[in-house]
N, C-alpha and C positions, 0 to 999 in steps of 0.2 A: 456478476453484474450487480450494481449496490444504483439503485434511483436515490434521487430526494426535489422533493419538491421546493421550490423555494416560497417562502410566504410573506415576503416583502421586497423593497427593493434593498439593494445591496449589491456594494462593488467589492469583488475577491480576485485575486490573484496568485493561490493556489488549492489543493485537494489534498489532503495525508485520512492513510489508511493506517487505524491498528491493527495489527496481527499479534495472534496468542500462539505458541509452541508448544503443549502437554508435553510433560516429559515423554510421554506414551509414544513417541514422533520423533523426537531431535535425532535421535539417531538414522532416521530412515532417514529426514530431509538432508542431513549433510551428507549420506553415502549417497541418493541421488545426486545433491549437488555437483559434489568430489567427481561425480563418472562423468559430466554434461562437458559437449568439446567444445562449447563457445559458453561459458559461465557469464558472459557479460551478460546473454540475455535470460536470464534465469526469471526477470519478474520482469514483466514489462504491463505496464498500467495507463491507458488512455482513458481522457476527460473527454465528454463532449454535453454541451450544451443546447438543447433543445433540438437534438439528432446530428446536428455541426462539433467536429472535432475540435476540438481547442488545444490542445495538448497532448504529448504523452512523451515518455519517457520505460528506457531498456537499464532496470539499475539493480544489482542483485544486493546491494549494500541490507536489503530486510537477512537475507539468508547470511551474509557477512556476520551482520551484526550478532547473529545468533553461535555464528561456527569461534567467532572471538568471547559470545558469553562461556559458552561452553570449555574453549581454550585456557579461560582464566577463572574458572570457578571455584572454589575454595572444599564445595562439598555439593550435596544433592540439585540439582536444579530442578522444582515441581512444573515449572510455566518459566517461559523464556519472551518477553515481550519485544516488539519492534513496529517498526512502522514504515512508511512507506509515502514519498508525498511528491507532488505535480507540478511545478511555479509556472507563470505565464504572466503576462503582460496583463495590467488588472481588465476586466471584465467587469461591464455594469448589468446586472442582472433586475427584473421585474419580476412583481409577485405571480405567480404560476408559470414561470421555467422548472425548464427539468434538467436536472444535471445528472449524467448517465458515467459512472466511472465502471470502465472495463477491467479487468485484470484477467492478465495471462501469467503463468507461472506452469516453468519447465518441473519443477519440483511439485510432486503434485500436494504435499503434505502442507505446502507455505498457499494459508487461506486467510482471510480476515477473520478478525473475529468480529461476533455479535454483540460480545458483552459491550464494547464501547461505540460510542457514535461516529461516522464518517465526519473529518475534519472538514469546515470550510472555512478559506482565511478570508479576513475581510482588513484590509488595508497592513496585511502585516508588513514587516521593514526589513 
């Protein structure tokens, strides 16, 4: 569960997550993957906005993205990066909302990472 508070007003209309992959991992997360009998739900990530869902989405395209770096790799991969993101219908937000993004993930090894900031769009196209 990732909060952020919001400190102005502002209209968004979606949520992207990064995630980091140590090489220390890739392999466990695509042999979890590969065994899962309904892969579509492998990551599934809900928005909600001051405890009101707004969103969510069932998309494994993070763990995709990763099982195709690795597919096409040239040589060592250290960190395998991906992301992960939410779209909705724009939303006007005010200063001290709270935007509470869930994620679920079949694979247990596919986590966000810390090193970068939770995305929030604001007017993108």
């Amino acid at each position: 569960m990732l909060n952020y508070r919001v400190r102005s007003n502002a209209t968004i209309d979606f949520v992207g997550i990064y995630m980091a992959f140590p090489a220390s991992i890739i392999n466990e997360a695509l042999t979890v993957f590969s065994r899962l009998s309904n892969p579509s739900d492998a990551l599934i990530m809900s928005v909600y906005v001051n405890g009101k869902l707004i969103a969510s989405t069932n998309d494994p395209g993070p763990i995709q993205g990763l099982e195709f770096a690795v597919n096409n790799s040239n040589g060592y991969i250290a960190v395998a990066y991906t992301d992960d993101d939410v779209s909705f219908p724009p939303i006007n937000l005010t200063n001290g909302d709270v935007i509470t993004v869930l994620i679920y993930s079949a694979v247990p090894y596919a986590l966000p990472t810390c090193q970068y900031p939770m995305g929030v769009g604001e007017g993108r196209q």
